[in-house]
DRENVOFI-237269 format. One record per residue: x negated, y negated, z negated of N, C-alpha, C in turn; residue number from 1; chain; residue in three letters. Coordinates in Angstrom, 1 decimal. Each point is the difference from the previous one (the first is absolute). Layout:
// DRENVOFI-237269
X_Y_Z_X_Y_Z_X_Y_Z_NUM_A_ALA
...
END
This chain:
// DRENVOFI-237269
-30.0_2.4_4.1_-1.4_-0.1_-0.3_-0.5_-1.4_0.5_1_A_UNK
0.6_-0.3_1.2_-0.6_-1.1_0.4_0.2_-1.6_-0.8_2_A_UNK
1.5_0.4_-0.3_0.1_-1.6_-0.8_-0.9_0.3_-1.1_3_A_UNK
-0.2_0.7_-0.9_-1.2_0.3_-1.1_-1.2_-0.8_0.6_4_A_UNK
-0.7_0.2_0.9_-1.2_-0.5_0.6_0.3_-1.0_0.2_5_A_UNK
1.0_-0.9_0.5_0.4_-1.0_0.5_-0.1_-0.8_-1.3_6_A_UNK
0.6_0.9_-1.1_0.1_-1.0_-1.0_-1.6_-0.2_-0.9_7_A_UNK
-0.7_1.7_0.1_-1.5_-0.3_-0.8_-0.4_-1.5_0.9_8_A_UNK
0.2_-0.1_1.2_-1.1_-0.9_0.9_0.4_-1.5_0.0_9_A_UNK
1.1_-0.1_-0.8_0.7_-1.5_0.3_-1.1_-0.1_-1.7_10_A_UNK
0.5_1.1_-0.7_-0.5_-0.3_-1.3_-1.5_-0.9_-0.2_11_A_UNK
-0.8_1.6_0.3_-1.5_-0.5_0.4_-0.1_-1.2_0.9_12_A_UNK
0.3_-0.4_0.8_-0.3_-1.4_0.8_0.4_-1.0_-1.1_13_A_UNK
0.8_-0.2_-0.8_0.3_-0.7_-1.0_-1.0_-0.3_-0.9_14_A_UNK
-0.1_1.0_-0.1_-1.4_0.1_-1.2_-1.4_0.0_0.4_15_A_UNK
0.0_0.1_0.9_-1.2_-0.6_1.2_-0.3_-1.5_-0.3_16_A_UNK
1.4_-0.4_0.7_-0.3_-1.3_0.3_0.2_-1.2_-1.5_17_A_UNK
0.6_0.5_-0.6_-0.3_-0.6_-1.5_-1.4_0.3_-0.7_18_A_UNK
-0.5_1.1_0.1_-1.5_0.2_0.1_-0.7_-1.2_0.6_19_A_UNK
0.2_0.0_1.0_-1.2_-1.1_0.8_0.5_-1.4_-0.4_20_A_UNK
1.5_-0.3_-0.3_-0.2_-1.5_-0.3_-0.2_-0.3_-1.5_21_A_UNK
-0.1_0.9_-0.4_-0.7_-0.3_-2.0_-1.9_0.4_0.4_22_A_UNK
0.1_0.8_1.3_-1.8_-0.4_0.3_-0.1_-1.0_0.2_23_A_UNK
0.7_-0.9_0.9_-0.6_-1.6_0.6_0.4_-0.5_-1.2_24_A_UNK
0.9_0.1_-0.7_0.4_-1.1_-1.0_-1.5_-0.1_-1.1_25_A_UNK
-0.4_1.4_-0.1_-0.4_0.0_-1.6_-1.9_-0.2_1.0_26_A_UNK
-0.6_0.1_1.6_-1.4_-0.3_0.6_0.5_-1.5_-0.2_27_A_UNK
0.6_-0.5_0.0_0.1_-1.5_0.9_0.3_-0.9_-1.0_28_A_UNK
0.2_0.4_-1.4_0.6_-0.5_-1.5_1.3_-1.0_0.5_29_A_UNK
0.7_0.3_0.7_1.2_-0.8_0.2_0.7_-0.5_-1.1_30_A_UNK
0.2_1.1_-1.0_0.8_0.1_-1.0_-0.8_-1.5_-0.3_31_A_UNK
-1.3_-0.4_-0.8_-0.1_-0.8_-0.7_-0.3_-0.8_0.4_32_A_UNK
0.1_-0.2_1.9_0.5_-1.4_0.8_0.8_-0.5_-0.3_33_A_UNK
1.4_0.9_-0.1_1.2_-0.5_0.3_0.1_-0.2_-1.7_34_A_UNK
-0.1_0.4_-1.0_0.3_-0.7_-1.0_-0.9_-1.2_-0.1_35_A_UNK
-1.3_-0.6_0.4_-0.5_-0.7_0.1_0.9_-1.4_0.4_36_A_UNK
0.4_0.1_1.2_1.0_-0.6_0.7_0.9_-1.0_-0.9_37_A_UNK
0.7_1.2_-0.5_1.5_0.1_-1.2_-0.6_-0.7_-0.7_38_A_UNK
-1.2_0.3_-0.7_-0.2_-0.9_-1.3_-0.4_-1.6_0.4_39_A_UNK
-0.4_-0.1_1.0_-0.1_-1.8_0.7_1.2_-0.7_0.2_40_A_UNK
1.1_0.9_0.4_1.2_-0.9_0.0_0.8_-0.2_-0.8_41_A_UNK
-0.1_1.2_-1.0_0.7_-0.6_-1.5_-0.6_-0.6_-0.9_42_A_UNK
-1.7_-0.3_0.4_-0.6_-1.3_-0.7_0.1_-0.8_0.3_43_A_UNK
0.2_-0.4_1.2_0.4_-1.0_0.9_1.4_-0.7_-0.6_44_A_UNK
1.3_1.1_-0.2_0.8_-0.2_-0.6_0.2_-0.4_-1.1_45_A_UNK
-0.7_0.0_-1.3_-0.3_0.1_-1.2_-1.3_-1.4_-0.4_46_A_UNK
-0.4_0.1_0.9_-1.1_-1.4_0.4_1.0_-0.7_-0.1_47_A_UNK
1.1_-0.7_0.5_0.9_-1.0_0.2_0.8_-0.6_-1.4_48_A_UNK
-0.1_0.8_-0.7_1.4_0.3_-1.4_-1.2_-0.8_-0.9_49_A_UNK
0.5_-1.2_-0.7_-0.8_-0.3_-1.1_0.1_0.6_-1.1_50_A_UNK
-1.2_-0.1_-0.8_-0.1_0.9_-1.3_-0.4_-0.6_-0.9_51_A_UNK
1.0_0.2_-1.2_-0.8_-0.7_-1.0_-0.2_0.5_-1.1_52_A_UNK
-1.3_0.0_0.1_-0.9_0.7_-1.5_0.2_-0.4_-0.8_53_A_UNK
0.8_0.6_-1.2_-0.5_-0.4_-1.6_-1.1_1.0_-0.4_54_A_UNK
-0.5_-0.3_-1.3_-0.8_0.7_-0.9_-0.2_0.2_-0.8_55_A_UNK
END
């Protein structure tokens, strides 16, 4: 019986604590920091490469 509990309690703390970091992620809009980020350095990247337009 006990490893059962042992095992509900690893479970639940799991699910806990992935609960609270998709809370701070999704109060704090990290998510659309960090893609913010991403998209400056592969314009950065892509800023450098010449282009040439036809029409």
């Amino acid at each position: 019986m006990a490893k059962w509990l042992k095992v509900l309690l690893t479970t639940l703390k799991i699910f806990f604590i992935t609960l609270l970091v998709l809370f701070v992620v999704y109060f704090w809009n990290l998510d659309q920091k960090l893609m913010e980020w991403a998209y400056r350095r592969v314009n950065t990247i892509f800023d450098r490469k010449k282009a040439d337009i036809k029409f």
